[in-house]
N, CA, C and O of each residue as an XYZ file, in Angstrom:
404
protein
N       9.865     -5.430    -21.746
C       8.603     -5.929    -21.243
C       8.501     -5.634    -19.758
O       9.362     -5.898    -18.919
N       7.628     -5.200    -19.603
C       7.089     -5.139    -18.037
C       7.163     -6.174    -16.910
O       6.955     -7.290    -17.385
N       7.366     -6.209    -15.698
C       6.626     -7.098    -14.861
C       5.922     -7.196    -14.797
O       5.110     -6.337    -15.141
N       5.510     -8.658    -14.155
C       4.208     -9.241    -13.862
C       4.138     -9.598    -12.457
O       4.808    -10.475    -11.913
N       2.917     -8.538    -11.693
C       2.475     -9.499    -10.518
C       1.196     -9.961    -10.357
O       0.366    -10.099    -11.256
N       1.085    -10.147     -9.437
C      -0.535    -10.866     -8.932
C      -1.054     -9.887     -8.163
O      -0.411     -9.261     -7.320
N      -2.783     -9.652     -8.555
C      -3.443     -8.682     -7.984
C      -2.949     -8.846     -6.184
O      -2.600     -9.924     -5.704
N      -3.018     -7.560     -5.403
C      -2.775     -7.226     -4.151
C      -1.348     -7.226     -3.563
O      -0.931     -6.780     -2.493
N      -0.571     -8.010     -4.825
C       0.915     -7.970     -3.985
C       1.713     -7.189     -4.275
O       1.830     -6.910     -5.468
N       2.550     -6.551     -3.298
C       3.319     -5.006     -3.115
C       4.443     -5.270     -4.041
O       5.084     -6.320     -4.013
N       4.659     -4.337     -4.830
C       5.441     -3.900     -5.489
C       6.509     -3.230     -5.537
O       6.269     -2.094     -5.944
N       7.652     -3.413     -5.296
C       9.047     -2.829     -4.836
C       9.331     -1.930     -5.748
O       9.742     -2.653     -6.656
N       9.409     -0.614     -6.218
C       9.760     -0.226     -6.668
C      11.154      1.275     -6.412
O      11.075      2.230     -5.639
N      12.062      0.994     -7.199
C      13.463      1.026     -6.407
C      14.163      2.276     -7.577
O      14.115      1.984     -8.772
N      14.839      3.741     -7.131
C      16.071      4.426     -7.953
C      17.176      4.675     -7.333
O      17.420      4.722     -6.128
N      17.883      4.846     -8.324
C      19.141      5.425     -7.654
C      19.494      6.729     -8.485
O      19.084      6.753     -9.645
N      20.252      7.873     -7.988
C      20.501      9.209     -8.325
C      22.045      9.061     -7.741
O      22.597      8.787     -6.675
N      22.421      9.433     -9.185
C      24.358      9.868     -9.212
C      24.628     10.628     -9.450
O      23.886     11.109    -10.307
N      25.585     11.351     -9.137
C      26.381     12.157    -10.231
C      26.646     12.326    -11.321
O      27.594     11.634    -11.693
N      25.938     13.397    -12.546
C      26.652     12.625    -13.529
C      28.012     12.776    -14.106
O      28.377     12.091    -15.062
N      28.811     13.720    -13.502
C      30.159     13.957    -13.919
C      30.993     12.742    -12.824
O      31.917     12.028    -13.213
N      30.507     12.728    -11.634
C      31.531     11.788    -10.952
C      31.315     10.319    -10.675
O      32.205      9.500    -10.449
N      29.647     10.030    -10.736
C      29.414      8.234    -10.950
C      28.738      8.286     -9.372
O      27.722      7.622     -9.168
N      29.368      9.136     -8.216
C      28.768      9.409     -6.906
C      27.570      9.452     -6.537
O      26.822     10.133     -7.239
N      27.067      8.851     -5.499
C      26.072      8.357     -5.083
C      25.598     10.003     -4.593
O      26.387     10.795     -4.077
N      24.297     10.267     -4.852
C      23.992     11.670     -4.497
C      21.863     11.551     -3.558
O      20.885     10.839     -3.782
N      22.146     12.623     -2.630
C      21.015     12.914     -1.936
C      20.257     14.501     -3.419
O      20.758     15.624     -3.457
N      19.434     14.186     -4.074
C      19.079     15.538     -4.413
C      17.814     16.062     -3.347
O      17.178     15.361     -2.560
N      17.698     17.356     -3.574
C      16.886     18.474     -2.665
C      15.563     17.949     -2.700
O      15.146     17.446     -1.657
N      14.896     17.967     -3.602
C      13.875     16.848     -3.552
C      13.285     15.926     -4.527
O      12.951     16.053     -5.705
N      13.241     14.461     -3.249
C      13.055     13.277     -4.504
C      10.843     13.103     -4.073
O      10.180     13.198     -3.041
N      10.556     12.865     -5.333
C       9.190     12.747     -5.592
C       8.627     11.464     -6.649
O       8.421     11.653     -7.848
N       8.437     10.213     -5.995
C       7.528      8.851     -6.363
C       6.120      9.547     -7.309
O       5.557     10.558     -6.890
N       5.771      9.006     -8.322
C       4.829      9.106     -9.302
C       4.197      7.827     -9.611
O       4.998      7.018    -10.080
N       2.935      7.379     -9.483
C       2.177      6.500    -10.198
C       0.757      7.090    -10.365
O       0.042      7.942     -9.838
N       0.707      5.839    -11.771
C      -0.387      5.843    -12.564
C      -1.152      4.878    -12.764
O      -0.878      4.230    -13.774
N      -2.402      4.385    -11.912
C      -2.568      3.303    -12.265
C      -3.478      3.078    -13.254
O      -3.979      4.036    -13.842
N      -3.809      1.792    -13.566
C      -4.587      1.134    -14.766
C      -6.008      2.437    -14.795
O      -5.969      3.128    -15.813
N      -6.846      2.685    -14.083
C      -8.030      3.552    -14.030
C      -7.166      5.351    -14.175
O      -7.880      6.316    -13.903
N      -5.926      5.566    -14.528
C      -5.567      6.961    -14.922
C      -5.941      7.715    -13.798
O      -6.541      8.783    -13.923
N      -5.570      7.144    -12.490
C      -5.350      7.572    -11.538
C      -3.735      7.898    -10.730
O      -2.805      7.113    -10.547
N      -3.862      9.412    -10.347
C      -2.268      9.377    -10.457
C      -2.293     10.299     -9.038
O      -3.118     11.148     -8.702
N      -1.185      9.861     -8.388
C      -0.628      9.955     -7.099
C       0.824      9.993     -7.395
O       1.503      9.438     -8.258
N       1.132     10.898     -6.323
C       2.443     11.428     -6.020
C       3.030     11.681     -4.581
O       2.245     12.182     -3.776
N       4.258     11.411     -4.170
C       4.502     11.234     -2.998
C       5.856     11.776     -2.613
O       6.638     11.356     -3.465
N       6.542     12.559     -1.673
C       7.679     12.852     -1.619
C       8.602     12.522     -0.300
O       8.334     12.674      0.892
N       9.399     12.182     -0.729
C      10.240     12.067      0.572
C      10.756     12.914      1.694
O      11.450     13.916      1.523
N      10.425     12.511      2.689
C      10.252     13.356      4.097
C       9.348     14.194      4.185
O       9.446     15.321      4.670
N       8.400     13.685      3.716
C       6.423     13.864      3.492
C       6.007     12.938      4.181
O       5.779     12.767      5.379
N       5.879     11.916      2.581
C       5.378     10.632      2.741
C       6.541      9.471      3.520
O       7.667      9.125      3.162
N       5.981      9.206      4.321
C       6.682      8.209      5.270
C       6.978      6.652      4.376
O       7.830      5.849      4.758
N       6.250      6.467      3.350
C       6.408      5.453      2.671
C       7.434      5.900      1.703
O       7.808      4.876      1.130
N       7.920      6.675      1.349
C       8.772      6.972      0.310
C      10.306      7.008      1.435
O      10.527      7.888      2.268
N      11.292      5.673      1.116
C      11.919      5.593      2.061
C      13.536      5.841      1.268
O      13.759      5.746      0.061
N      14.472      6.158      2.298
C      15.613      6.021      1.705
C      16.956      5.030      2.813
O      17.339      5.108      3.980
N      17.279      4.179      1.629
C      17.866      3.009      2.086
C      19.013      3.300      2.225
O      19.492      2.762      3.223
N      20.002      4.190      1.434
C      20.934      4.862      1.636
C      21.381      6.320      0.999
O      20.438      7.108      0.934
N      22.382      6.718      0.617
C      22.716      7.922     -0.118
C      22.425      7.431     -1.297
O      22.903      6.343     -1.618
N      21.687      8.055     -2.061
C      21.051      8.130     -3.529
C      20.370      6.534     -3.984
O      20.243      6.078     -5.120
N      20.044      5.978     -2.815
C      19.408      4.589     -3.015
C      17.763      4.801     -2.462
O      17.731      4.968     -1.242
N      16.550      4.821     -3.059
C      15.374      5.437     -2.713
C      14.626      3.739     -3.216
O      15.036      2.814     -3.917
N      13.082      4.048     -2.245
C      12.605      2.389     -2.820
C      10.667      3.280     -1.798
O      10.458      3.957     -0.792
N       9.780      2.644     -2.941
C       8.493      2.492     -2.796
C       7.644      1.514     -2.777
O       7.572      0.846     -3.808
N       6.792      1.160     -1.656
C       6.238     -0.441     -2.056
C       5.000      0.415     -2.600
O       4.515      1.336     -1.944
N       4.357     -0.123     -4.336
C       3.206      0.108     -4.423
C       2.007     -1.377     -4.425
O       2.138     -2.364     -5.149
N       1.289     -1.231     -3.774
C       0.074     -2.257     -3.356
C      -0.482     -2.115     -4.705
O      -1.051     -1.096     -5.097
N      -0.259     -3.392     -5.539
C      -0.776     -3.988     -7.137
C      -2.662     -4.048     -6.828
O      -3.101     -5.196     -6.765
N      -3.728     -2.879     -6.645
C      -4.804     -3.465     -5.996
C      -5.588     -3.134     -7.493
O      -6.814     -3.076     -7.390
N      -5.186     -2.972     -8.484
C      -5.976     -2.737    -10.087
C      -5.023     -3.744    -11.149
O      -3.841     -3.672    -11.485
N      -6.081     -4.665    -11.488
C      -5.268     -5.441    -12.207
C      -5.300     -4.410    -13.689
O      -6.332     -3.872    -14.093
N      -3.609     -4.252    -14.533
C      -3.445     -3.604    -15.754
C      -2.193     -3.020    -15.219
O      -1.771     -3.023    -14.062
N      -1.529     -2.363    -16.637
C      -0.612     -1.690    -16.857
C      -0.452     -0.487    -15.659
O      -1.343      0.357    -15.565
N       0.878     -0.446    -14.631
C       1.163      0.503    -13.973
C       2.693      1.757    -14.038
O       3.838      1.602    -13.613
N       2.133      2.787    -14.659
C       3.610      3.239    -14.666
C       3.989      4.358    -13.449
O       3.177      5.168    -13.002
N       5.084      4.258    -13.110
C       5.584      4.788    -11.997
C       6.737      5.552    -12.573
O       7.160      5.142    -13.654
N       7.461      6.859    -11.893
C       8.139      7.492    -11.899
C       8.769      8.824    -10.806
O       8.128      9.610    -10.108
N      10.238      8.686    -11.000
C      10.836      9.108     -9.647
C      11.674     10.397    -10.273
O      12.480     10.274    -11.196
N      11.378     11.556     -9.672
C      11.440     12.906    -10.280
C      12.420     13.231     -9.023
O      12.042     13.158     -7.854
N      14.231     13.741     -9.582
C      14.428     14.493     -8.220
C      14.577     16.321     -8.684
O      14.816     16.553     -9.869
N      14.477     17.107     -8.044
C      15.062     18.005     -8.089
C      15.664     19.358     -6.854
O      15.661     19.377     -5.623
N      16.096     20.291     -7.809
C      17.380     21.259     -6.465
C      18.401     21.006     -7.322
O      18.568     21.219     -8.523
N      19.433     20.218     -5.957
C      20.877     20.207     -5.976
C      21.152     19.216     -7.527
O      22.123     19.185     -8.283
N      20.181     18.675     -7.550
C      21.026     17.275     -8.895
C      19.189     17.466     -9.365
O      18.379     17.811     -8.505
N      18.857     17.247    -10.491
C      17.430     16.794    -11.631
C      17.745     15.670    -12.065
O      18.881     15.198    -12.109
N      16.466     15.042    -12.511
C      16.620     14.351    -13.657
C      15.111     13.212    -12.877
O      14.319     13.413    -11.956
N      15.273     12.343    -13.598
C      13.883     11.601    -13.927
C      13.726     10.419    -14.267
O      14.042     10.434    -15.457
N      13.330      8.982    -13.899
C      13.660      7.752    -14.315
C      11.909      7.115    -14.489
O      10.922      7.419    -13.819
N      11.976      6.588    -15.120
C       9.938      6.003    -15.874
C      10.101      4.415    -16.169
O      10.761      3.827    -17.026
N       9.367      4.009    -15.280
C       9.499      2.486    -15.788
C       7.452      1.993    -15.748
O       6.490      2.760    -15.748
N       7.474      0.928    -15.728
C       6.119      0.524    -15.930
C       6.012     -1.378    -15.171
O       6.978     -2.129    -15.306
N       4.952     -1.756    -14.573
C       4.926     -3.137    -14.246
C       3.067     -3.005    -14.150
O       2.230     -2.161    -13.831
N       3.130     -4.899    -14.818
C       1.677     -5.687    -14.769
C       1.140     -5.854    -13.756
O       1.933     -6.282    -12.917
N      -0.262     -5.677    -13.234
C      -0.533     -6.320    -12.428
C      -1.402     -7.458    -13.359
O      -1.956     -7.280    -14.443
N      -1.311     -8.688    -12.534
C      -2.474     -9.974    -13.165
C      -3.590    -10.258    -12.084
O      -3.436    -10.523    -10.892
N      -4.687    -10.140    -12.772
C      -5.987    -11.129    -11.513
C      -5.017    -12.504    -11.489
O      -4.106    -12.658    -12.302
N      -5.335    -13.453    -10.466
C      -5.005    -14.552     -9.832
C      -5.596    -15.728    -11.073
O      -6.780    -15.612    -11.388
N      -5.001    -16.518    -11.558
C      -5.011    -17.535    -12.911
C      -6.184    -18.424    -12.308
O      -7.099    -18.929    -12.959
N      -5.960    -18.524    -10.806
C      -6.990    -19.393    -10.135
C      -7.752    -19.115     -9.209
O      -7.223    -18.136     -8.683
N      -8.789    -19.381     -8.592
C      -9.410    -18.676     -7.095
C      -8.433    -19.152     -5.780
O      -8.123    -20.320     -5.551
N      -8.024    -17.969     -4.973
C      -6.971    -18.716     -4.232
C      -8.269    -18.785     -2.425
O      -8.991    -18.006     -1.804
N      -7.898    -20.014     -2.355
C      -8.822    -20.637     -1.038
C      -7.975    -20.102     -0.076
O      -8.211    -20.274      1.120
């Protein structure tokens, strides 16, 4: 099951890229953020492009996406070069249950 947030609040979304013969934490040649939001609108972003696509350490990568369409959002983190491969996850956004004053 997906997460759930509340319309407008940022969304952490976080990979990591290893090795797969040694378990090692790896930089590949290039890493590239993917979303899709609820209206099948899709954006893409790459690191040491996009200034928002940040890296926290060796093979530790993280995106805040702003929840601003309430519905189903799927995101995905594509690296390639030196190491490939590809990780797809998905999170809710919710309108607010109540009017917030």
């Amino acid at each position: 099951m997906a997460h759930s947030y509340q319309k407008g609040q940022g969304v952490k979304c976080t990979v990591i890229f290893k090795d797969g013969d040694t378990g090692a934490y790896v930089d590949p040649t290039v890493v590239t953020f993917r979303t899709l939001n609820p209206n099948n609108v899709a954006s893409a972003h790459v690191y040491g492009v996009d200034v928002n696509v940040i890296k926290d350490s060796v093979g530790h990568y993280h995106y805040i996406v702003t929840g601003n369409v309430a519905g189903t959002w799927y995101y995905r983190w594509d690296c390639t070069g030196t190491y490939t491969g590809a990780s797809q996850r998905r999170f809710t956004i919710c309108e607010p249950a109540w009017p917030l004053w």
